[in-house]
C-alpha positions as CSV (number, residue, x, y, z in Angstrom):
1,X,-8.9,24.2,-16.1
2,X,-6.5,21.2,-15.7
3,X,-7.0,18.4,-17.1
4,X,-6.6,16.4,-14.3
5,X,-9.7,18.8,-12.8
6,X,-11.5,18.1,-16.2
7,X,-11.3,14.4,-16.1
8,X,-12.1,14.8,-11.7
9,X,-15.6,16.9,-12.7
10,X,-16.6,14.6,-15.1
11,X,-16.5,11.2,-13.4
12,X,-18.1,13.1,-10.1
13,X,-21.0,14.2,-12.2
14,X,-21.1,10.6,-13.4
15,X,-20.6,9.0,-10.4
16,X,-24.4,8.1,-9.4
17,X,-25.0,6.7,-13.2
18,X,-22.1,4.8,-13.5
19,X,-22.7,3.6,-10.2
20,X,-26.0,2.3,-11.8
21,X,-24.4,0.0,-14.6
22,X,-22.3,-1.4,-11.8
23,X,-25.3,-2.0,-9.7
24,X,-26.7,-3.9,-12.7
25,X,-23.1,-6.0,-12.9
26,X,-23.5,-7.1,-9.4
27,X,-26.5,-8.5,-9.9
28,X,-26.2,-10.3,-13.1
29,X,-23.4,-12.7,-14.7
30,X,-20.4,-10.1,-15.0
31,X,-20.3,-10.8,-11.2
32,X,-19.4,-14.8,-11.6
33,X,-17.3,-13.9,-14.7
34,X,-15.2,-11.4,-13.7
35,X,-14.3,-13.5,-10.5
36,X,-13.4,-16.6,-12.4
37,X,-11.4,-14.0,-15.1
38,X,-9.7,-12.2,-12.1
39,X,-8.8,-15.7,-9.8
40,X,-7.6,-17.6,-13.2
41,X,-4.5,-15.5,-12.8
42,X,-3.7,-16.0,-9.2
43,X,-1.3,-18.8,-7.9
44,X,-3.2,-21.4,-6.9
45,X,-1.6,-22.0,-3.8
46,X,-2.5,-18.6,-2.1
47,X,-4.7,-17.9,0.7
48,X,-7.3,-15.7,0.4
49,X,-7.5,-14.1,3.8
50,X,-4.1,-13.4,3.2
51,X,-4.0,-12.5,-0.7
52,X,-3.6,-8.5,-0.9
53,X,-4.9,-6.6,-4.0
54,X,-5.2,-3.1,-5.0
55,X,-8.0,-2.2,-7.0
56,X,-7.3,1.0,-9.0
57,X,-9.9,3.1,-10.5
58,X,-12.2,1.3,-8.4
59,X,-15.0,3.7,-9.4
60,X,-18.0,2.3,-7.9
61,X,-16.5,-0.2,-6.2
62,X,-17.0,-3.5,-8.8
63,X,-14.0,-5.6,-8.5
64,X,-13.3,-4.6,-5.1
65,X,-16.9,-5.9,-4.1
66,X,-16.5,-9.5,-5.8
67,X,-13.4,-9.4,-4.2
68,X,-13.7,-8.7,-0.8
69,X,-16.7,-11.3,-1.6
70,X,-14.2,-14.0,-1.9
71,X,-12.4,-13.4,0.8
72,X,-9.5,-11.1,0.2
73,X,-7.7,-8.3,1.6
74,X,-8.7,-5.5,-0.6
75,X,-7.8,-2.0,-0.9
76,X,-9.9,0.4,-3.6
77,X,-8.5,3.4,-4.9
78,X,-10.2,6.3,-6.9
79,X,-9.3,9.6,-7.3
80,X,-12.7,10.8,-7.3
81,X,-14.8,11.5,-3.9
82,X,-17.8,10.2,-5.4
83,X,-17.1,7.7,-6.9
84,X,-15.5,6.1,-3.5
85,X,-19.2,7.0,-1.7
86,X,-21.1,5.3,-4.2
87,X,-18.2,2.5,-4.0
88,X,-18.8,2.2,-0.4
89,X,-22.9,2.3,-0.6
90,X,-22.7,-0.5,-3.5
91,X,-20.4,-2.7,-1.3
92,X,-23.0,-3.1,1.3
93,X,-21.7,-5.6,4.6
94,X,-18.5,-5.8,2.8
95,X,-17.7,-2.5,3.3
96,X,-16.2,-2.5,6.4
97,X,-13.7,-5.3,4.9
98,X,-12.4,-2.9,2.4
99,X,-10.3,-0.7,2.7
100,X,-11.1,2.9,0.7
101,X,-8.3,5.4,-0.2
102,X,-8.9,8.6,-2.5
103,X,-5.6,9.2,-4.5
104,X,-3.7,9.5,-7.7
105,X,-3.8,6.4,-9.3
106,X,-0.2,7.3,-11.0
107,X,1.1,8.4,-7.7
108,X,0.5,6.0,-5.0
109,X,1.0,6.4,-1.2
110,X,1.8,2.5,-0.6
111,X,5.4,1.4,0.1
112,X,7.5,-0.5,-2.8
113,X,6.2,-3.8,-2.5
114,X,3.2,-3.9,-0.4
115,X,0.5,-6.1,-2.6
116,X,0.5,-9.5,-4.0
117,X,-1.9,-8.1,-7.2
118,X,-2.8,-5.2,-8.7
119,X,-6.2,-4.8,-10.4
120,X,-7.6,-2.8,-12.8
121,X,-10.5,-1.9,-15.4
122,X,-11.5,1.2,-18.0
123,X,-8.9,3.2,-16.1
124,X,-5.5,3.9,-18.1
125,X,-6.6,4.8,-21.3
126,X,-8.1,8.2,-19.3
127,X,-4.8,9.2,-17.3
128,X,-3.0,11.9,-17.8
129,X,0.8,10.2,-17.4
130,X,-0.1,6.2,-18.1
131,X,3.1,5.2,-18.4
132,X,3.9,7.0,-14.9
133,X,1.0,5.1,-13.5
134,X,2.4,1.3,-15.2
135,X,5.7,2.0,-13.1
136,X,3.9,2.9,-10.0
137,X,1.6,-0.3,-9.5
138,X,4.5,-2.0,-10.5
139,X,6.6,-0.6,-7.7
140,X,3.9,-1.4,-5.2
141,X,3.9,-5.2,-6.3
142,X,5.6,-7.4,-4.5
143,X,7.8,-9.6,-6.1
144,X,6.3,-12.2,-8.3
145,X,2.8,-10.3,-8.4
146,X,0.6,-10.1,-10.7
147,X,-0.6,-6.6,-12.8
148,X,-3.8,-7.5,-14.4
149,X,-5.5,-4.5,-16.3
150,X,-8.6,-4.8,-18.7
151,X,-9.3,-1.8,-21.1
152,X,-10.0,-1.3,-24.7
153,X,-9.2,1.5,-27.3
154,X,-12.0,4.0,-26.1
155,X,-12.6,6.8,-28.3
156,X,-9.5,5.7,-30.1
157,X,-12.4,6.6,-33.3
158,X,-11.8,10.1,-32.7
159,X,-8.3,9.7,-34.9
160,X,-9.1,6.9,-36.9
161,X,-11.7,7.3,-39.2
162,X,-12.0,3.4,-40.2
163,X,-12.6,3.5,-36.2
164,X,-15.2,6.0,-37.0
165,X,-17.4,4.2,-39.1
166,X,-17.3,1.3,-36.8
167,X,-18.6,2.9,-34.0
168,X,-21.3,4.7,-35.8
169,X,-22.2,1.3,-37.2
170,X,-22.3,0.3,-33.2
171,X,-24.5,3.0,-32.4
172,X,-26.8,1.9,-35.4
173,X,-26.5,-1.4,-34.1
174,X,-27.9,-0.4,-30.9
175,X,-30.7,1.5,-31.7
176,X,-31.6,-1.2,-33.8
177,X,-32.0,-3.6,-30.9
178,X,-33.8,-1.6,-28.7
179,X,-30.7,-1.2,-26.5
180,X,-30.0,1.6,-24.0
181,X,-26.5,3.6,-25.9
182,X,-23.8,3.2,-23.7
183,X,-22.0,6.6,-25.0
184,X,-24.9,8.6,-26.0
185,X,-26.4,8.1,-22.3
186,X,-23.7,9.9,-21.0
187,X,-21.9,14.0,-21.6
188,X,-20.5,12.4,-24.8
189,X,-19.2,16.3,-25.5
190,X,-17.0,16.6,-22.6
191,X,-15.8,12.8,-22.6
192,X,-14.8,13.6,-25.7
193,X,-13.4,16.8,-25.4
194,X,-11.1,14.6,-22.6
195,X,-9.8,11.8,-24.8
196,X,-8.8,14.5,-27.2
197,X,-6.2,15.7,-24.4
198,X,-5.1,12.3,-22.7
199,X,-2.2,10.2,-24.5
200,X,-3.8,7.0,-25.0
201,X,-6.6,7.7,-27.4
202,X,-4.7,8.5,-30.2
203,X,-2.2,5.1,-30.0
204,X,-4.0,1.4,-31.1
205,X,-3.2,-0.6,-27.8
206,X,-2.4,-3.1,-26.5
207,X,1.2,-3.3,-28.2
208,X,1.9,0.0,-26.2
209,X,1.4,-1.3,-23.2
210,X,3.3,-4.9,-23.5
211,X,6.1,-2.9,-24.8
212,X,6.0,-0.2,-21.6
213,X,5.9,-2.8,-19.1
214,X,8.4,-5.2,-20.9
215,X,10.8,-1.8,-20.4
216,X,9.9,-1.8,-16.8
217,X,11.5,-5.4,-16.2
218,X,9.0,-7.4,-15.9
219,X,9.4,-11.2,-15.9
220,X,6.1,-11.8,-18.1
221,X,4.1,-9.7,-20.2
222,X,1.1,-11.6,-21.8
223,X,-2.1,-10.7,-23.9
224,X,-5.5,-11.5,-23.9
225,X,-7.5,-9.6,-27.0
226,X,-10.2,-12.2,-26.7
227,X,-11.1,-11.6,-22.4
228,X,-15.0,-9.4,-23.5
229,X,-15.6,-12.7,-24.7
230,X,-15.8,-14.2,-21.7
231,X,-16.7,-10.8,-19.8
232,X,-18.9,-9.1,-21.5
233,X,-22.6,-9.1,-21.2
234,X,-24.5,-9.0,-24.5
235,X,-25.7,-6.2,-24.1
236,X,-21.8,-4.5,-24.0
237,X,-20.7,-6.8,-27.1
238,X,-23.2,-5.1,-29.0
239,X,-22.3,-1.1,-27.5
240,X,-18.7,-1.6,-27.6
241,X,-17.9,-4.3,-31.1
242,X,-15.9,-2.2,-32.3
243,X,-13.7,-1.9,-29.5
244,X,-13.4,-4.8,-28.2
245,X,-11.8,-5.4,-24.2
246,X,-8.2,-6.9,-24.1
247,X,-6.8,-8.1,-20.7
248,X,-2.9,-7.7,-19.6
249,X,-1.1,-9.7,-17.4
250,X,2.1,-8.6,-16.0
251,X,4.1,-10.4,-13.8
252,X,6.9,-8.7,-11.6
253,X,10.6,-9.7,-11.3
């Protein structure tokens, strides 16, 4: 099987339970968080009504939901079927004010140009071509837009040992608070068997991707290693401390 088929089976056989921790987002603080993260970055002269953001990877819909919440014109992409139903069901009313699109997150079917932001979360480090995808949402940006993506070094333990004892001392710090395992909850075996074949896993990011999308011209490239801070709910600081959530910010020529 491809792997683009691999990494298509497993996210629709997640869809519903990942739709789940998103449900449990909406309704606590990563809602307000992620809002004020997110609208930190955009000018603050826009308009919101007239503000247009792509959300890539949308999965179950998250930042397109809080979003389209605040106004804006949103459009939510996912490769995955699924994931865009459960999107859709999560979003409620708002629904019908975004606007859904099943594609290829590095191969997009938007003219050069089209959106004022692009936003995105737990998404590149599982594509097969990321670098491809970086100068695709770049080309959709217009001018002056802003690329914000939030990701970490997922099963970047699978070639790091140090990293390897770090996240079974997360797991042991899990169990030990009586928390639900964030990995183990899911098919941990084929995950894996996926960030053992896609790029990213193996390279200690962020400093690839600055580098990438300073190549790709842009006017500013900045870094935020300390965004789960501010993010995160406790219950994720204590799953993911050893792989901590960095933000990007990339701003377009």
């Amino acid at each position: 099987m491809e792997l683009l088929e691999q990494i298509e089976d497993y996210w629709t056989d997640r869809a519903e339970g990942y739709s789940q921790v998103n449900q449990e987002e909406l309704a606590g603080d990563n809602r307000t968080n992620w809002r004020r993260e997110l609208e930190r970055h955009f000018p603050e002269n826009r308009t919101n009504e007239t503000y247009k953001i792509l959300d890539i990877g949308t999965g179950p819909g998250f930042f397109s939901i809080i979003l389209a919440e605040a106004g804006y014109q949103v459009t939510a992409v996912d490769y995955t079927e699924a994931m865009l139903e459960e999107a859709k069901k999560n979003a409620g009313a708002f629904a019908q004010k975004i606007t859904y699109c099943q594609m290829d997150a590095s191969h997009l079917a938007f003219a050069d140009e089209t959106f004022d932001a692009v936003v995105s979360r737990n998404l590149t480090w599982n594509l097969e071509d990321p670098e491809q995808a970086y100068k695709e949402w770049m080309r959709v940006l217009k001018k002056g837009g802003i690329l914000l993506n939030y990701d970490a070094n997922w099963y970047h333990h699978l070639f790091d040992a140090e990293k390897r004892e770090e996240y079974e001392k997360d797991r042991q710090m899990v169990t030990e608070a009586g928390m639900e395992d964030h990995y183990t909850c899911t098919d941990i075996d084929t995950m894996e068997e996926i960030a053992r074949q896609v790029p990213l896993s193996r390279i200690d990011r962020p400093r690839w991707d600055q580098k990438i999308l300073q190549e790709l011209g842009t006017a500013r490239v900045s870094v935020d290693t300390e965004v789960w801070n501010q993010v995160w709910s406790e219950v994720e600081k204590v799953n993911y401390h050893s792989t901590p959530m960095f933000g990007i910010e990339a701003v377009k020529e």
